[in-house]
C-alpha positions as CSV (number, residue, x, y, z in Angstrom):
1,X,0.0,0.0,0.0
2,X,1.5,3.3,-0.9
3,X,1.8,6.0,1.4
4,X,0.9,9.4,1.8
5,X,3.2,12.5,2.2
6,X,1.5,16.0,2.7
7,X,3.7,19.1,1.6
8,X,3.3,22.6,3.0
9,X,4.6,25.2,0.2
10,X,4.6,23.1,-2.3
11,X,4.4,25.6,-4.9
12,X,8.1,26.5,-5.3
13,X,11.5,25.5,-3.9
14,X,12.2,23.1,-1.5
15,X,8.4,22.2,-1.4
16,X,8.6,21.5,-5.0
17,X,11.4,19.4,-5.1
18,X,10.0,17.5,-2.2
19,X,7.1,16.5,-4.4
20,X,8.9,15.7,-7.0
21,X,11.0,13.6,-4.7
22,X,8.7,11.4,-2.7
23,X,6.5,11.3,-6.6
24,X,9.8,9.5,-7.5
25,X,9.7,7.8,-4.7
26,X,6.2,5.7,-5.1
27,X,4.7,8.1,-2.4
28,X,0.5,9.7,-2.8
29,X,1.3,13.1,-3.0
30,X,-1.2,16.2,-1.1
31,X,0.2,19.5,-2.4
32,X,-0.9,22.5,-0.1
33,X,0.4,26.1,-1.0
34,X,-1.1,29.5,-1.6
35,X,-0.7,29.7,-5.3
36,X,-3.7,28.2,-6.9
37,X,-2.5,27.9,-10.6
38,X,0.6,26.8,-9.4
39,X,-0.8,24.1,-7.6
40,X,-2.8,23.1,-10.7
41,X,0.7,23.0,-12.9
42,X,2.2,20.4,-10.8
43,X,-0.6,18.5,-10.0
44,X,-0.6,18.4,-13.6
45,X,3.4,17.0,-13.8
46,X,3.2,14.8,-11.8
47,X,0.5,12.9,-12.9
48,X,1.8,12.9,-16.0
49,X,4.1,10.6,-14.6
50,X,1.4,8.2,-13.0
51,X,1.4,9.6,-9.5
52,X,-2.2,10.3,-7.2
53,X,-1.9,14.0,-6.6
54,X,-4.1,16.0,-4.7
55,X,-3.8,19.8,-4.7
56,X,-5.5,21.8,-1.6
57,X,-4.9,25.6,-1.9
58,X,-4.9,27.2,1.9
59,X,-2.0,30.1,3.5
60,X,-0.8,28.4,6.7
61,X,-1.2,31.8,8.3
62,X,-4.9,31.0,8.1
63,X,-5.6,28.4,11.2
64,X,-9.3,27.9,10.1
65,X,-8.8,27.5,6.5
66,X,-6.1,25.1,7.5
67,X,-8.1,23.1,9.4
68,X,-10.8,23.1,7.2
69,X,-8.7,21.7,4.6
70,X,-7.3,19.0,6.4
71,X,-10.7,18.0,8.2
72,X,-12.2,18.2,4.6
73,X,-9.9,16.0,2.7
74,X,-11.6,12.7,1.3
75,X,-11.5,9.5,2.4
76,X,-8.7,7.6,0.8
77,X,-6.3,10.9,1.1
78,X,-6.7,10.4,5.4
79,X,-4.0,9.0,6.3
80,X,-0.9,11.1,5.8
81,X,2.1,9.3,6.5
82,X,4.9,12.0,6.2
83,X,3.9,15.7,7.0
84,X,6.6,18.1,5.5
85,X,6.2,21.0,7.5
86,X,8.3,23.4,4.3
87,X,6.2,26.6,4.2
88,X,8.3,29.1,5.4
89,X,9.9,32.7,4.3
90,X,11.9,35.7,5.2
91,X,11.1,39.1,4.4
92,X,13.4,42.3,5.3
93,X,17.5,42.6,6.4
94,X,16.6,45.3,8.2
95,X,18.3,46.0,11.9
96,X,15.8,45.0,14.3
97,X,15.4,48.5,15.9
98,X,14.2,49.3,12.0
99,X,12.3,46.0,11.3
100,X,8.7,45.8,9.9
101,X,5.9,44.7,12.3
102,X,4.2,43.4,8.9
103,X,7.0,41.7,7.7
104,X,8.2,40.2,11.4
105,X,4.3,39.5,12.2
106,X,4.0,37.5,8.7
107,X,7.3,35.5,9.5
108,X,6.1,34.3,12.8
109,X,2.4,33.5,11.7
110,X,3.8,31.3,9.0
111,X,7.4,30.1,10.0
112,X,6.1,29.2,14.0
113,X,2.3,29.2,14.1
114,X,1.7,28.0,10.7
115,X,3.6,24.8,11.4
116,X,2.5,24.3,14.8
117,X,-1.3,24.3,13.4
118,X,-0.3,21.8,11.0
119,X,1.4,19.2,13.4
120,X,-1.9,20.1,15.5
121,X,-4.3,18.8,12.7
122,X,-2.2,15.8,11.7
123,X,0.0,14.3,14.5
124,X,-2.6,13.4,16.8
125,X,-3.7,10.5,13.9
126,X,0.0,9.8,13.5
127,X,-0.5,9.2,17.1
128,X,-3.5,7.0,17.2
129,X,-2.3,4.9,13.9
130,X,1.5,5.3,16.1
131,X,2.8,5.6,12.8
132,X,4.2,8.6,10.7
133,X,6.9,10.7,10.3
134,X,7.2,15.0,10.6
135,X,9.8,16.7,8.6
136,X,10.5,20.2,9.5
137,X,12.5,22.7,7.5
138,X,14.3,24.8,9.8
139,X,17.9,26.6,8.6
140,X,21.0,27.2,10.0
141,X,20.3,30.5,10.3
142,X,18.2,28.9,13.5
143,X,21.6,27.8,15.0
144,X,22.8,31.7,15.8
145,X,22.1,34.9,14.5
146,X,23.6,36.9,11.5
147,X,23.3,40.4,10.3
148,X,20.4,41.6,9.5
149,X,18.4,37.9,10.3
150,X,17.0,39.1,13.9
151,X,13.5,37.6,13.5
152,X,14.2,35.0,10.9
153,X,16.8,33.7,12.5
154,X,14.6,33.4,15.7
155,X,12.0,32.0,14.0
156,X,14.3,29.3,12.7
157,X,15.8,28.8,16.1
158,X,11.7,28.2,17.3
159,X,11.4,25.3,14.6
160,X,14.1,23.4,15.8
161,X,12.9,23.7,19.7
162,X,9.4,23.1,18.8
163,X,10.5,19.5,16.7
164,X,12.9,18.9,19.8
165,X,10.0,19.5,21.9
166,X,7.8,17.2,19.6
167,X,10.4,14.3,19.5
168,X,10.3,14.1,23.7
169,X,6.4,14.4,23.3
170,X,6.1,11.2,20.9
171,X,9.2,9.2,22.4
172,X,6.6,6.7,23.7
173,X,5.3,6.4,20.0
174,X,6.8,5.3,16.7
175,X,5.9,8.5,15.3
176,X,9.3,9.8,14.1
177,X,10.7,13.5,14.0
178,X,13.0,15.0,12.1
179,X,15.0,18.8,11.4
180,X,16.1,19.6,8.2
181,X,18.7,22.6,8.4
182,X,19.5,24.0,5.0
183,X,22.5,26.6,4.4
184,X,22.2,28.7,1.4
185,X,19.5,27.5,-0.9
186,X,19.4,28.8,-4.6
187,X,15.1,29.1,-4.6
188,X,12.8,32.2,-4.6
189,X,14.1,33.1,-0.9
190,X,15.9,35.4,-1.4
191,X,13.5,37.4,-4.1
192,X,10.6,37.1,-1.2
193,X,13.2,38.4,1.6
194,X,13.7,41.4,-0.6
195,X,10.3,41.7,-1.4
196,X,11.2,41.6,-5.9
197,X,14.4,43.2,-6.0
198,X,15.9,40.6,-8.2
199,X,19.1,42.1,-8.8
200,X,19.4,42.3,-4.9
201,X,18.5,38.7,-4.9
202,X,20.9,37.2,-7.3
203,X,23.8,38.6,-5.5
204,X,23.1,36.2,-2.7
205,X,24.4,33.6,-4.6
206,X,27.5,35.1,-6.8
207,X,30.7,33.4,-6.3
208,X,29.4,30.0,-4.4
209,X,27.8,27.0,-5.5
210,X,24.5,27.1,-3.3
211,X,22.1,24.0,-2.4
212,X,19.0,23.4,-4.3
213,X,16.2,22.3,-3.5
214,X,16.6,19.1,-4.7
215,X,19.4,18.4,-2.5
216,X,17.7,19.1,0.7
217,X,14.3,17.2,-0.7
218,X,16.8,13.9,-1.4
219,X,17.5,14.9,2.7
220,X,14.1,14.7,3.7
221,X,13.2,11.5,1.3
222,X,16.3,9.5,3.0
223,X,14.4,11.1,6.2
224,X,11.6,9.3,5.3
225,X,13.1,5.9,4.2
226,X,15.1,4.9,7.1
227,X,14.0,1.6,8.8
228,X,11.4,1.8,11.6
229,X,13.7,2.4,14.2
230,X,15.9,4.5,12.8
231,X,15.2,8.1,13.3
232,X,17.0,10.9,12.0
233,X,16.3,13.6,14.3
234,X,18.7,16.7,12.7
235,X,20.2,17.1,9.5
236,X,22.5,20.4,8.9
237,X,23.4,20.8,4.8
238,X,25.5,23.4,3.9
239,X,27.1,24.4,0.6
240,X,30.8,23.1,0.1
241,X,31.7,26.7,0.7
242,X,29.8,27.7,3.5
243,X,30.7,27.1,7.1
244,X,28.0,28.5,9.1
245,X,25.0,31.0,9.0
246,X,27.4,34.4,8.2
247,X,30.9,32.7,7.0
248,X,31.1,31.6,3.3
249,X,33.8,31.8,1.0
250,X,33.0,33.6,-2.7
251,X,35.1,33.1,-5.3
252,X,36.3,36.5,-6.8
């Protein structure tokens, strides 16, 4: 029987390449993001290629329409088996004595609430089945603070106590919980964080080889795929070049 995985901004990046991944990997997919159309496009792809895909447009920000999603998703698409907790941003580099409540308030609803109402909705029948697995996509930039990072950075930091916290809470279940920490990751962050500004963006990423999202999607599949009692509880990736959350070496 196959199983189930159910991504959270699945419409781009490491949410993308995460669907692709467990596709490939004989997994049911449930697609959730805010981007209808998008949504439709992949759904689209993927079954293409023979995979069950169901797309559910919601914003994790929203707790109702969230759980009206998940309480209204049919029969046979029930039991999720692998929860990828991936919806996530950054907005601003701003000092914090100069940051934006709307940008620090949209952080924090999605990055912290927004996967806390998901693992809400869906561990408890991980729990009952005691079976599943929840993949959260923190960052280094959760390890210690950088420039400019104040929020993010603490919102990253929450993701990794909150799936520590959920591993003590479930270590009397099979229920398995695991921390993905990407380093620099070539996606649409950095266009989001600077709200367009693509030439801003791109310079991010001059003079290193960043991640992809594939590379931290083959992370959370081999995640996923380790025997019963194996559980990988953190995984830190970082580009060849980068060291930590503010030291990387650029090539002139």
């Amino acid at each position: 029987m196959k199983k189930t995985v159910l991504i959270t901004g699945a419409t781009s990046g490491i949410g993308e390449a995460c669907a692709r991944k467990f596709a490939q990997g004989d997994y049911n997919v449930i697609i959730t993001g805010r981007r209808v159309q998008r949504l439709a496009d992949l759904k689209e792809e993927l079954e293409a290629d023979g995979v069950r895909v169901l797309a559910v447009a919601f914003d994790v920000q929203n707790r109702k329409a969230a759980t009206a999603a998940v309480n209204s998703l049919p029969p046979d698409w029930q039991q999720i088996d692998v929860l990828i907790n991936n919806a996530g941003l950054a907005l601003g580099l701003e000092p914090e004595y100069e940051g934006s409540f709307e940008d620090w308030e949209t952080m924090i609803d999605t990055n912290v609430k927004g996967l806390l109402t998901m693992t809400r909705l869906i561990a408890p029948r991980m729990v009952k089945r005691n079976s599943g697995h929840i993949i959260n996509i923190g960052s280094v930039a959760g390890d210690a603070a950088y420039a400019g990072g104040n929020v993010y950075c603490a919102t990253k930091a929450a993701v990794k106590t909150l799936s520590d916290g959920l591993r003590i809470d479930l270590a009397h279940t099979a229920v398995r919980v695991t921390t993905v920490k990407p380093g620099l990751v070539e996606t649409h962050f950095s266009n989001v964080r600077f709200h367009g500004d693509d030439a801003r963006a791109e310079k991010v990423y001059q003079g290193i080889s960043p991640l992809t999202g594939t590379d931290i999607a083959d992370v959370a599949f081999y995640a996923a795929s380790a025997p019963a009692h194996v559980q990988i509880a953190e995984v830190l990736v970082l580009a060849t070049h980068q060291a930590s959350g503010s030291v990387m070496y650029r090539e002139p």
